[in-house]
N, C-alpha and C positions, 0 to 999 in steps of 0.2 A: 504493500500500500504506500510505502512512503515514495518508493520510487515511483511510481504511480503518481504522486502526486507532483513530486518534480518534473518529470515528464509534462506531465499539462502544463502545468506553469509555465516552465522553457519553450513550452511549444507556443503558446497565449504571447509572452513575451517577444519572443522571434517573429510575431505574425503580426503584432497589433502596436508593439513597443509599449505598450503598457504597464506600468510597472511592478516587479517580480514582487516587491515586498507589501504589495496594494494588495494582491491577491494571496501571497502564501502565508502570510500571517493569517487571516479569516479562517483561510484553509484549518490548518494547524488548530484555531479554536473550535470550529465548528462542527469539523467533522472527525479531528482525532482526540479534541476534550486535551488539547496539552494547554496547561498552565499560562497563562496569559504571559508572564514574567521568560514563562523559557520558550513560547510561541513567538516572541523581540526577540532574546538573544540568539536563539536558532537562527532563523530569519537573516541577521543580522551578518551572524559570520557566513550563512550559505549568498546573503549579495556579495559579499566582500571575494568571495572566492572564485565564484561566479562573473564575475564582470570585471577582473582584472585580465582576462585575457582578450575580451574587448578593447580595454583602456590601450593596453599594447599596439593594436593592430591601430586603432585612433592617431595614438601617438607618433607610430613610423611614417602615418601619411597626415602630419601636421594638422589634423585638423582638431587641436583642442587648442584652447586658448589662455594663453597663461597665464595675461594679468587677470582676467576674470577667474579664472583657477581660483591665484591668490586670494584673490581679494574675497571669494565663498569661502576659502579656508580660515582667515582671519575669522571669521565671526562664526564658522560651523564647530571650529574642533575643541577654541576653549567654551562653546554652550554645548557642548556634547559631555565635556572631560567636567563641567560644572555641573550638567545633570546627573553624571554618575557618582560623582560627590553626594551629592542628596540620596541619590538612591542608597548609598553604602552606608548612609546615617538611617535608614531607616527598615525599620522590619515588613520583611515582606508579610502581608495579613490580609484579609477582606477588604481592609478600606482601601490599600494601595493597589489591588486588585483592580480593585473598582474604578480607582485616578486613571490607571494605566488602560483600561478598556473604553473607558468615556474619553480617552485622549484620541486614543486609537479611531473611534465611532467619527472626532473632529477631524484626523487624517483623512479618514478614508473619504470621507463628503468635501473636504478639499482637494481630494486627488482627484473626485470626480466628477466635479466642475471643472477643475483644471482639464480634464480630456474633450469634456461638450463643449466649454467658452473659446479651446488654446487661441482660433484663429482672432476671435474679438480682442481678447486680450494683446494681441497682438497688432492688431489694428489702431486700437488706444495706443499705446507706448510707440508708435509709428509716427501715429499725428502729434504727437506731444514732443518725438528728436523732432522731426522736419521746425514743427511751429515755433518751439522754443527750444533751440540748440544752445546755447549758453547754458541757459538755466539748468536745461534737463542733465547736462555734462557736467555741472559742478556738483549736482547729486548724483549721481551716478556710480559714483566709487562707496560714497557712505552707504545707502541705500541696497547695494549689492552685499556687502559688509552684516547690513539688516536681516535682510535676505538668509544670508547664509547663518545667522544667530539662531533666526526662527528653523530652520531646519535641520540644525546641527542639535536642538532640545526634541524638537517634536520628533525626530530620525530617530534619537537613544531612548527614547522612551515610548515607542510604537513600530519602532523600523520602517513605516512610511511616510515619505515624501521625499526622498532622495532622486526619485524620476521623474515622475509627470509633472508633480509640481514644481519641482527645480527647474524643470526645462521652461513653464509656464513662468516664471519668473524671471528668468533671463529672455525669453522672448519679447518681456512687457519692456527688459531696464536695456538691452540689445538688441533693438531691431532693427538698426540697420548694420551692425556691427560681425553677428554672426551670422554665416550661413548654417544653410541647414545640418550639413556635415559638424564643422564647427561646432552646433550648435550639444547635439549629440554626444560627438565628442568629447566635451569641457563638461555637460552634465556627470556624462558615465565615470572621466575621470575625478569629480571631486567627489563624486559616490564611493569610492574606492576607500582612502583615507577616513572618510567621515564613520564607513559603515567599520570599517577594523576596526578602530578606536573607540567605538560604540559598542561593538562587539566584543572585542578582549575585555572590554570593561566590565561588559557581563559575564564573560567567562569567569573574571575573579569572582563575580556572586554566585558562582555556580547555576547560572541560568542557560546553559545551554547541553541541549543533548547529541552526543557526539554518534548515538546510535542514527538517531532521527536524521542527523546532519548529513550521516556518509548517505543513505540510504537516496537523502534529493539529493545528493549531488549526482549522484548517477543515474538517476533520469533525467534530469536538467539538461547535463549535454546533449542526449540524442533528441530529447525536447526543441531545445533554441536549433539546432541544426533544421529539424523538420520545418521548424514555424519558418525560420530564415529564407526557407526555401519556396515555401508557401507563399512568404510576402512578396516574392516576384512576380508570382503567377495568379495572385488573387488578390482581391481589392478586400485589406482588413480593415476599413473603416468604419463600417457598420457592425464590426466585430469589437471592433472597441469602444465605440456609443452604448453597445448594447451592454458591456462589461463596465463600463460607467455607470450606465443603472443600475445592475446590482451593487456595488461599491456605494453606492446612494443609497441604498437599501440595508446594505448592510452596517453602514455609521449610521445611519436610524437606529437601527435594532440596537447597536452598541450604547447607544446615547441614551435610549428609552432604559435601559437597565438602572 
Protein backbone atom coordinates (compact mmCIF):
# COMPACT_ATOMS: atom_id res chain seq x y z
CA UNK A 1 0.00 0.00 0.00
CA UNK A 2 2.46 2.42 0.64
CA UNK A 3 4.15 2.14 -2.46
CA UNK A 4 0.86 2.28 -3.93
CA UNK A 5 0.47 5.23 -2.66
CA UNK A 6 3.79 6.88 -3.85
CA UNK A 7 3.01 5.78 -7.16
CA UNK A 8 -0.11 7.88 -7.42
CA UNK A 9 1.24 10.73 -6.06
CA UNK A 10 4.50 10.74 -8.44
CA UNK A 11 2.25 9.98 -11.18
CA UNK A 12 -0.57 13.18 -10.18
CA UNK A 13 2.77 15.03 -9.60
CA UNK A 14 4.55 14.39 -13.19
CA UNK A 15 1.12 14.83 -14.84
CA UNK A 16 -0.43 17.86 -13.34
CA UNK A 17 2.76 19.49 -11.39
CA UNK A 18 0.77 19.68 -8.54
CA UNK A 19 2.09 19.57 -5.44
CA UNK A 20 3.57 16.13 -3.83
CA UNK A 21 3.06 17.27 -0.25
CA UNK A 22 -0.78 18.98 -1.07
CA UNK A 23 -1.63 15.51 -1.62
CA UNK A 24 0.58 12.93 0.21
CA UNK A 25 0.11 14.35 3.55
CA UNK A 26 -4.07 13.88 3.21
CA UNK A 27 -3.16 10.68 1.95
CA UNK A 28 -1.17 9.46 4.99
CA UNK A 29 -4.01 11.00 7.35
CA UNK A 30 -6.92 9.78 5.68
CA UNK A 31 -6.59 6.76 4.52
CA UNK A 32 -3.43 5.03 6.50
CA UNK A 33 -4.71 6.85 10.09
CA UNK A 34 -0.63 8.00 10.41
CA UNK A 35 -0.40 10.44 13.14
CA UNK A 36 -0.61 13.85 11.84
CA UNK A 37 2.81 14.81 13.43
CA UNK A 38 4.64 11.81 11.49
CA UNK A 39 2.17 12.24 8.31
CA UNK A 40 4.61 16.22 8.03
CA UNK A 41 7.67 14.65 8.82
CA UNK A 42 7.40 11.65 6.58
CA UNK A 43 6.13 13.98 3.95
CA UNK A 44 8.70 16.10 4.49
CA UNK A 45 11.98 14.19 4.03
CA UNK A 46 10.16 11.95 1.15
CA UNK A 47 9.85 15.90 -0.86
CA UNK A 48 13.36 16.55 0.17
CA UNK A 49 14.59 13.32 -1.57
CA UNK A 50 12.21 13.25 -4.18
CA UNK A 51 12.92 16.56 -5.98
CA UNK A 52 16.57 16.86 -5.45
CA UNK A 53 17.13 15.02 -8.60
CA UNK A 54 14.86 17.60 -10.31
CA UNK A 55 16.63 20.57 -8.79
CA UNK A 56 19.85 18.98 -10.41
CA UNK A 57 18.61 18.40 -13.98
CA UNK A 58 17.01 22.53 -13.38
CA UNK A 59 20.24 23.45 -12.37
CA UNK A 60 22.73 22.10 -15.20
CA UNK A 61 20.28 23.86 -17.73
CA UNK A 62 20.24 27.34 -15.75
CA UNK A 63 17.02 27.65 -15.23
CA UNK A 64 16.77 28.55 -11.57
CA UNK A 65 17.34 31.80 -10.21
CA UNK A 66 19.43 32.63 -7.80
CA UNK A 67 18.81 35.95 -6.35
CA UNK A 68 15.23 34.94 -5.95
CA UNK A 69 16.66 31.56 -4.47
CA UNK A 70 18.35 33.64 -1.91
CA UNK A 71 16.22 35.92 -1.03
CA UNK A 72 13.04 32.79 -0.38
CA UNK A 73 15.94 31.23 1.67
CA UNK A 74 16.51 34.25 3.99
CA UNK A 75 13.14 34.22 5.39
CA UNK A 76 12.15 30.31 4.63
CA UNK A 77 14.87 28.48 6.69
CA UNK A 78 15.25 30.78 9.98
CA UNK A 79 10.93 30.50 10.17
CA UNK A 80 11.32 26.96 9.40
CA UNK A 81 14.59 26.38 12.09
CA UNK A 82 12.05 28.98 14.44
CA UNK A 83 9.12 26.73 14.06
CA UNK A 84 10.98 23.72 15.04
CA UNK A 85 12.06 25.46 18.00
CA UNK A 86 8.48 25.76 19.32
CA UNK A 87 7.72 22.55 18.39
CA UNK A 88 10.68 20.97 20.42
CA UNK A 89 9.35 23.03 23.44
CA UNK A 90 6.21 21.47 23.36
CA UNK A 91 4.51 18.18 23.89
CA UNK A 92 3.05 16.42 21.27
CA UNK A 93 -0.83 15.85 22.61
CA UNK A 94 -4.40 16.56 21.35
CA UNK A 95 -4.33 20.14 21.30
CA UNK A 96 -1.13 20.39 19.18
CA UNK A 97 -2.61 17.64 17.03
CA UNK A 98 -5.35 19.74 16.53
CA UNK A 99 -2.95 23.29 15.68
CA UNK A 100 -1.03 21.19 13.33
CA UNK A 101 -4.38 19.64 11.39
CA UNK A 102 -6.20 23.06 11.31
CA UNK A 103 -2.88 24.59 9.85
CA UNK A 104 -2.76 21.91 7.48
CA UNK A 105 -6.84 22.28 6.48
CA UNK A 106 -5.21 26.51 5.88
CA UNK A 107 -2.54 25.00 3.59
CA UNK A 108 -4.40 22.84 1.64
CA UNK A 109 -7.25 25.74 0.73
CA UNK A 110 -4.40 27.83 -0.19
CA UNK A 111 -2.79 25.52 -2.31
CA UNK A 112 -5.97 25.31 -3.81
CA UNK A 113 -6.62 28.59 -4.93
CA UNK A 114 -3.39 28.97 -5.73
CA UNK A 115 -3.99 26.13 -8.67
CA UNK A 116 -7.62 27.62 -9.88
CA UNK A 117 -6.48 31.65 -9.54
CA UNK A 118 -2.34 31.00 -10.67
CA UNK A 119 -3.07 32.73 -14.15
CA UNK A 120 -5.04 35.86 -12.37
CA UNK A 121 -2.66 36.14 -9.82
CA UNK A 122 -0.48 36.41 -12.31
CA UNK A 123 -2.01 38.89 -14.27
CA UNK A 124 -2.22 41.35 -11.02
CA UNK A 125 1.41 41.35 -10.36
CA UNK A 126 1.95 41.92 -14.29
CA UNK A 127 -0.06 45.02 -14.29
CA UNK A 128 1.23 46.38 -11.07
CA UNK A 129 5.61 45.61 -12.64
CA UNK A 130 4.47 47.38 -16.10
CA UNK A 131 2.38 50.30 -14.20
CA UNK A 132 4.41 50.87 -11.29
CA UNK A 133 8.17 49.64 -11.87
CA UNK A 134 9.88 51.68 -9.27
CA UNK A 135 7.77 51.13 -6.75
CA UNK A 136 6.87 47.46 -7.34
CA UNK A 137 11.11 46.99 -7.53
CA UNK A 138 11.88 48.50 -4.24
CA UNK A 139 9.46 46.00 -2.61
CA UNK A 140 10.29 43.32 -4.27
CA UNK A 141 13.21 41.86 -2.46
CA UNK A 142 11.59 42.54 1.17
CA UNK A 143 8.23 41.17 0.03
CA UNK A 144 9.99 37.89 -1.51
CA UNK A 145 11.94 37.64 1.90
CA UNK A 146 7.96 37.63 3.32
CA UNK A 147 7.14 35.22 1.18
CA UNK A 148 9.58 32.85 1.86
CA UNK A 149 8.91 33.58 6.03
CA UNK A 150 5.35 32.51 5.42
CA UNK A 151 6.28 29.24 3.83
CA UNK A 152 9.23 28.27 5.60
CA UNK A 153 6.56 28.09 9.09
CA UNK A 154 3.45 26.90 7.34
CA UNK A 155 6.00 24.05 5.09
CA UNK A 156 7.47 22.68 8.82
CA UNK A 157 4.52 22.59 10.27
CA UNK A 158 2.02 20.83 7.59
CA UNK A 159 4.69 20.01 4.69
CA UNK A 160 2.49 22.09 2.26
CA UNK A 161 3.14 24.89 0.30
CA UNK A 162 6.44 24.52 -0.86
CA UNK A 163 4.96 24.00 -4.72
CA UNK A 164 1.81 25.57 -5.88
CA UNK A 165 1.91 28.16 -3.73
CA UNK A 166 5.45 29.05 -3.88
CA UNK A 167 5.23 29.14 -7.47
CA UNK A 168 1.83 31.22 -7.10
CA UNK A 169 3.98 33.65 -5.25
CA UNK A 170 6.76 34.34 -7.20
CA UNK A 171 4.45 34.43 -10.30
CA UNK A 172 2.56 37.48 -8.52
CA UNK A 173 6.24 39.31 -7.16
CA UNK A 174 8.17 37.95 -10.95
CA UNK A 175 6.29 38.21 -13.66
CA UNK A 176 8.05 39.43 -15.89
CA UNK A 177 11.22 38.33 -14.49
CA UNK A 178 10.82 34.50 -14.76
CA UNK A 179 10.02 32.34 -17.33
CA UNK A 180 8.31 29.46 -17.14
CA UNK A 181 11.32 27.05 -16.85
CA UNK A 182 12.84 29.50 -14.51
CA UNK A 183 10.06 29.70 -12.83
CA UNK A 184 9.86 25.89 -11.83
CA UNK A 185 13.17 25.64 -11.45
CA UNK A 186 13.87 28.22 -8.42
CA UNK A 187 10.41 26.93 -6.81
CA UNK A 188 11.69 23.09 -6.94
CA UNK A 189 15.09 24.35 -5.82
CA UNK A 190 14.23 26.33 -2.74
CA UNK A 191 11.83 23.36 -1.97
CA UNK A 192 14.87 21.29 -1.51
CA UNK A 193 16.63 23.11 1.56
CA UNK A 194 13.42 24.27 3.20
CA UNK A 195 11.98 20.63 3.07
CA UNK A 196 15.58 18.86 4.63
CA UNK A 197 15.73 21.22 7.22
CA UNK A 198 12.17 20.93 8.14
CA UNK A 199 12.45 17.49 7.96
CA UNK A 200 15.75 16.52 9.99
CA UNK A 201 14.00 18.66 12.33
CA UNK A 202 11.42 16.30 12.65
CA UNK A 203 13.40 13.59 12.51
CA UNK A 204 15.02 14.60 15.98
CA UNK A 205 11.35 14.50 17.21
CA UNK A 206 11.08 11.33 16.14
CA UNK A 207 8.24 12.01 13.80
CA UNK A 208 9.06 10.28 10.96
CA UNK A 209 8.77 6.71 9.71
CA UNK A 210 11.42 5.35 7.84
CA UNK A 211 9.26 2.00 7.08
CA UNK A 212 6.59 4.29 5.43
CA UNK A 213 9.22 6.43 3.88
CA UNK A 214 11.31 3.62 1.99
CA UNK A 215 8.14 2.02 0.86
CA UNK A 216 6.81 5.84 -1.22
CA UNK A 217 9.91 6.36 -2.33
CA UNK A 218 9.76 3.45 -4.44
CA UNK A 219 6.79 4.04 -6.01
CA UNK A 220 7.31 7.64 -6.41
CA UNK A 221 9.97 7.14 -9.09
CA UNK A 222 8.10 4.81 -11.42
CA UNK A 223 5.19 7.35 -10.48
CA UNK A 224 6.65 10.82 -11.64
CA UNK A 225 8.24 8.99 -14.61
CA UNK A 226 4.76 7.66 -15.95
CA UNK A 227 2.85 11.18 -15.18
CA UNK A 228 6.20 12.91 -16.87
CA UNK A 229 5.29 11.02 -19.76
CA UNK A 230 1.72 11.46 -19.74
CA UNK A 231 2.14 15.33 -19.59
CA UNK A 232 3.37 15.34 -23.10
CA UNK A 233 0.65 13.44 -24.52
CA UNK A 234 -2.36 14.75 -22.60
CA UNK A 235 -3.79 17.95 -21.41
CA UNK A 236 -3.41 17.75 -17.32
CA UNK A 237 -5.22 20.76 -16.78
CA UNK A 238 -8.40 19.77 -15.98
CA UNK A 239 -6.74 17.00 -13.99
CA UNK A 240 -5.47 19.40 -11.78
CA UNK A 241 -8.60 21.87 -11.22
CA UNK A 242 -10.29 18.82 -10.56
CA UNK A 243 -7.60 17.99 -7.64
CA UNK A 244 -7.96 21.48 -6.50
CA UNK A 245 -11.27 20.66 -5.43
CA UNK A 246 -10.61 18.15 -3.41
CA UNK A 247 -7.69 19.86 -1.68
CA UNK A 248 -10.66 22.50 -1.02
CA UNK A 249 -12.57 19.98 0.33
CA UNK A 250 -10.34 18.45 2.09
CA UNK A 251 -8.96 21.90 4.27
CA UNK A 252 -12.64 22.16 4.89
CA UNK A 253 -12.85 18.90 6.41
CA UNK A 254 -9.58 19.62 8.27
CA UNK A 255 -10.78 23.09 9.43
CA UNK A 256 -14.20 21.87 10.41
CA UNK A 257 -12.51 19.54 13.03
Amino acid sequence: MNELAGFLVGTVVGFTGVGGGALMTPILLFFFGVAPQTAVGTDLLFAAITKFAGSLVHGSRGSIDWLVLRRLCYGSLPAAALTLYVLHGQRIDGEVQTVILRTLGIALALTSLSVLFKNQMHLIGRKLRIGRPERFKRFQGPLTIFAGTILGALVTLTSVGAGALGAVMLLYLYPLRLTPAKLVGTDLAHAIPLTLVAGLGHLSLGNIDTTLLGGLLTGSIPGVLLGSWLSHRLDGAWVARGIAVLLLISGGKLLAI
